[in-house]
Structures are given as C-alpha cells and as structure tokens.
N, C-alpha and C positions, 0 to 999 in steps of 0.2 A: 513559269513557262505555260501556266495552263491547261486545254487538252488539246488537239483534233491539229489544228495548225499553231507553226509558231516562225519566228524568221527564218528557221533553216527551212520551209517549203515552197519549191518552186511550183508555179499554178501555170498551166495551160488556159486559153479564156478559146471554148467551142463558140464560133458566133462571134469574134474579135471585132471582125470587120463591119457589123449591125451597128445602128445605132448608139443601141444601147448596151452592146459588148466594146464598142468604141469608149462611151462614155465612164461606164462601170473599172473598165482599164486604166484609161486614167486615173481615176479616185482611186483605187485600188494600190499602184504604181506610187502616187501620192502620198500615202497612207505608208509604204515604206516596205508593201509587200513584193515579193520575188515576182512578178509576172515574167515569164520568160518566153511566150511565145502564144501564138495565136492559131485557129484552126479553123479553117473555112475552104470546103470541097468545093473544086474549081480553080483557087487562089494560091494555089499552093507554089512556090517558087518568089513571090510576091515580098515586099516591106511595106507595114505600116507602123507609122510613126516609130520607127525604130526596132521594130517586132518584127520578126520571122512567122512568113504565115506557111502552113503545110497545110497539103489534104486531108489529112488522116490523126488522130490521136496518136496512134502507133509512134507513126516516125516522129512528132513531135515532142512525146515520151522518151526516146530511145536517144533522139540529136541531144535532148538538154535537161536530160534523171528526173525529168518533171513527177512531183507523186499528189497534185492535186489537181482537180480539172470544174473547171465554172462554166454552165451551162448557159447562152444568150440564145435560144434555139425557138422559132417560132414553136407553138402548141402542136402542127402536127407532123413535126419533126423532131421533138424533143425526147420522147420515151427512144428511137433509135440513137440520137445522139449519145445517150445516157449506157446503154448498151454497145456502140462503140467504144467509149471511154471504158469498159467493164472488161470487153474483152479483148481490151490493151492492159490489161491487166493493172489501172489507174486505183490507187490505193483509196482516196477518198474524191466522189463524186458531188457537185453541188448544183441542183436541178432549182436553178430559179423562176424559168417559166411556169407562169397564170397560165390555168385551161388549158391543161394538157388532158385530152378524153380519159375518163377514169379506167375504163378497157386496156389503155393503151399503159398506164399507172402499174395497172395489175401486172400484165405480164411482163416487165421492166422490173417490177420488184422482186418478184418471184426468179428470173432469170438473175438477177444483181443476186439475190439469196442463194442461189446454187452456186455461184461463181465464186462468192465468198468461201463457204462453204469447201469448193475446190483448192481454193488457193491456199488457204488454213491446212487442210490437210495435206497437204504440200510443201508444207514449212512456211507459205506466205506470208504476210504483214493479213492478208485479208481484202474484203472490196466491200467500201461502204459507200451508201447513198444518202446524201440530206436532202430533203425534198421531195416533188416540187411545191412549188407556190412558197417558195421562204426566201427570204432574204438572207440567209447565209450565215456567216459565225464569221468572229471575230476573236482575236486574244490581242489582250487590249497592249499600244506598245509594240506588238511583233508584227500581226498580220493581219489582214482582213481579207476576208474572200466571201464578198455579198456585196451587198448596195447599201451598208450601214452609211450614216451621215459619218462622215472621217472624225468629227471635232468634238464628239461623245465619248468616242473610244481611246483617244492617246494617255491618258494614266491608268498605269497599272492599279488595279484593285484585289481584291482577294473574294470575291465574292460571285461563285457562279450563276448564268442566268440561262435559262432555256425556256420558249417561248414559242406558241403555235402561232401566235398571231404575231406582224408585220410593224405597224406601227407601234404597239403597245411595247414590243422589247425595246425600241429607242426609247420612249419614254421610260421604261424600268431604268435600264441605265444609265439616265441623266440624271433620272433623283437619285441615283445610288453616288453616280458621281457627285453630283454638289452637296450633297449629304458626307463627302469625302471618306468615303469607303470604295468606289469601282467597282467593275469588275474585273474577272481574270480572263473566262472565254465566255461570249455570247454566243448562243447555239437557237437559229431559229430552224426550228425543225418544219416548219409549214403548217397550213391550216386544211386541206382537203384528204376527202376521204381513205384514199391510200398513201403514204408516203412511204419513204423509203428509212426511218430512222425516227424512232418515239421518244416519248420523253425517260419511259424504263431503259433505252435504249441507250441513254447519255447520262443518267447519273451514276450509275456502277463507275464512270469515268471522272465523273466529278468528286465519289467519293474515295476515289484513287488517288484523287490530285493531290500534292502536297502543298498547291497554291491556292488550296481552294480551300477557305474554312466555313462557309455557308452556301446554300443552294438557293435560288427564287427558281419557282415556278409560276409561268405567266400562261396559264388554259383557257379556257372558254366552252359554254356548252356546244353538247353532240359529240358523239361518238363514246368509246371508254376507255382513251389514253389516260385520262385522270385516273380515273378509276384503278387502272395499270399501276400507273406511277406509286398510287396510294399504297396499293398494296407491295413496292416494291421498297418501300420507305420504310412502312412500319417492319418487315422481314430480315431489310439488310443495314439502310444506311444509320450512321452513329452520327454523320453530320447533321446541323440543322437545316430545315428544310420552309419555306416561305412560301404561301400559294395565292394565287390571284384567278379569280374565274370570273371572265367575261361575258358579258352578255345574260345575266343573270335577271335583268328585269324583264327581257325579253317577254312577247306575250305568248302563253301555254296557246298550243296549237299553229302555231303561225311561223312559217317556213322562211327562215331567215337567208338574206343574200350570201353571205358565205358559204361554199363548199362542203366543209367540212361540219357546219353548225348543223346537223341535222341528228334529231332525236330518236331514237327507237324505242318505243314502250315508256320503261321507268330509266334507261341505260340514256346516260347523257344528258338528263336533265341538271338542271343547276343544284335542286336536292340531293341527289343520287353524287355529284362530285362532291358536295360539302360537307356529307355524311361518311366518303370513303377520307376525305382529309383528318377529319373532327377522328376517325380509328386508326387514320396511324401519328395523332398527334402533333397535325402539320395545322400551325395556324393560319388561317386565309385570312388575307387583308380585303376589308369591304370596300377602298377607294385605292387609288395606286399608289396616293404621298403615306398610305398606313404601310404599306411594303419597307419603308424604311423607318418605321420604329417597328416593326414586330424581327426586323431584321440585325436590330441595335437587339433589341430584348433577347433574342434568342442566343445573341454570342456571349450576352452578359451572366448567361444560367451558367 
C-alpha cells in the first residue's frame, strides 16, 4: 500500500482549470488516480472535462470526502491557496509551484504547523504539507498526485524513495524499476528553502511501512535536511537506508541556481552531508546507476 496516498484517495486539483492543473489532471486521472473534482474561485458552479469546479476547498471537501488536495496555483497566490486547503481541514497538502516568495513559505508552514498541531489534538488524522517546488509522490499501482511521468511508476516495488530534487527522483525510479525492484511510494519533498515536509519527516513512515523494505535518499547540497535525516537514521531506523547527494562538484563559493542549494558556513556542504551519512552508516552512491547496487547489497546483509 505504501504511505501518504493510495487508491482509496480522493484529490481535489486547486488551479484545475490552469494550464497546467488542466494537464497534470489528466495524467493524473490516467494514471488511475481518484481526481474528483476541481477548484478554481470565480468558476465554481462550472464542468470541466467532466469535473465539478467549486469556489472554495471547503465545499469541494465536504460535496465529495476528498482527503488530498494538488496545488496548480500561480507563486503569488500559492502560500494562501495552501492555507485554504489547511483550514478546510484537507489531510494532506501538495504545493507544487516554483517561486513561491520564501516570506510567503514561512508563514504558510508555520500556520499548516499550528493547524496540524490543532487537529491532532482533536482527535484528527492531522494536516500535512509536501512542498512547494516538488513534484509530488506517488505509490506506484495506486495513485499519483504530482507531475511524475505515469510510465515509471505503474509496477509495484518495495523499495521507498524520497528526494528534494525534481528530476533526479524519476531517474532514481527508473533504474530502480529496470533494475526490477520499484518502488512502493515516491515522495518529492521539494528543493527550497522552506518546505513544508523533510526527509526526517517521511522516513519514520517509511520505516512504518510494511511495503517498504529499503529507503533511497535522493539530496543535494545546502541547507541541513541531510544532516537531519542522518541523524534520524542512525537513532531510529533498522531499515536500510541509500543516499545520493547532488551537486557535489559544484565549485566552493559559488551560488548555485537552485533555491534551496545554498550553503551556510560548514552546514550544507557536500563534506558536511557525507560525513553525517559515513556516522549513521548510510552508504552514498557516487553516480545514480551505483544507487541500485548498493541498494541490491544492502538487502542482501
């Protein structure tokens, strides 16, 4: 089954009616997952392509048990979007717009954390955020809710994947899959500064899973999710664990295009990641086709 989404989840698509909330719908739909409706303020009353568009997350929560919701939301109207869906009380949130203002990041996370936080002690299921700037998650066989390519993900595998970077989790996945092993859920957690959901923040679920007998980790320099992750491996998890850090030739001192690639001091440097992996035991693959023999070795110990 995986984690986070599986076929029993219905998904609302915020921004349905966009481009690229049009496009993503389809593939999506395709792919075999529940889309059950669409949300775009103004349009509400409306059919697209078969879809029920509402104003609001609310009513369109409420019309049709939706418990997932997929962000298609220009950057500066995305953090309120993300906060509507929150306090629709929307169980898992999936913020996939680029350049949304990191200001805007903050206080959307911070607000999504108290809500949480509410709901939990409430009796709730909780309110989580993936993203932004991610491509979304997958469990491979059930559901997709991102902009993964569909024809990567349909066999089921046992092997979980989580990954800050965009492209580089489709390619983990494909060599996992023709290596015929899969995955179970892909989880792109995003590459910038603030997100809503880290990579400590999804293995406690991975190592929950009963469909999950290894972990890849797919990082890259700047910031200290690695770092995080590292130490939350060697403390807790008993599964095996796979890491891959990008950007690693990169040249000292030099401000990389991504977001989230950014260095502070010694924290986040490609050293600083492969020294917390090398203490809790996790071994890093130097190229991405080494990911799936260190991935064979590890299940064979």
């Amino acid at each position: 089954m995986g984690i986070l989404v599986n076929k029993d989840s219905k998904v609302i698509v915020q921004g349905m009616t966009g481009s690229e909330g049009a496009k993503h719908s389809r593939a999506m739909k395709e792919f075999g997952t529940q889309v059950v409706a669409g949300v775009t303020p103004g349009k509400g009353g409306q059919d697209f392509e078969g879809w029920p568009i509402y104003n609001s997350v609310a009513e369109a929560k409420e019309k049709h048990g939706a418990n997932v919701s997929i962000i298609f939301v220009p950057p500066a109207g995305a953090a309120d979007a993300v906060l509507e869906a929150a306090h629709a009380g929307m169980p898992l949130i999936v913020l996939i717009t680029e350049g949304v203002p990191t200001v805007d990041m903050m206080r959307a996370v911070q607000e999504v954390k108290a809500l949480d936080a509410e709901s939990r002690a409430g009796g709730g299921e909780g309110i989580r955020l993936i993203g932004g700037n991610c491509p979304g998650l997958v469990t491979n066989g059930e559901a997709k809710v991102g902009i993964m390519p569909n024809r990567i993900y349909t066999n089921p595998g046992r092997i979980g994947l989580i990954s800050r970077s965009g492209t580089l989790t489709y390619e983990a996945a494909k060599l996992l899959n023709d290596a015929g092993m899969g995955t179970s859920t892909t989880v792109g957690i995003g590459g910038d500064p603030v997100i809503g959901t880290t990579f400590a923040d999804v293995l406690p679920m991975f190592e929950a899973d009963p469909d999950t007998d290894a972990v890849v980790v797919i990082g890259e320099i700047g910031g200290a999710d690695e770092e995080a992750a590292a130490e939350y491996i060697k403390n807790n998890m008993k599964k095996p664990v796979v890491a891959f850090i990008s950007g690693r030739s990169a040249p000292a001192g030099k401000r990389m295009g991504h977001a989230g690639a950014i260095i502070m001091g010694d924290v986040g440097t490609p050293e600083s990641k492969l020294a917390a992996f090398k203490a809790a035991n996790v071994p890093v693959a130097d190229t991405m086709p080494e990911i799936v023999e260190l991935v064979k070795a590890a299940l064979s110990k």
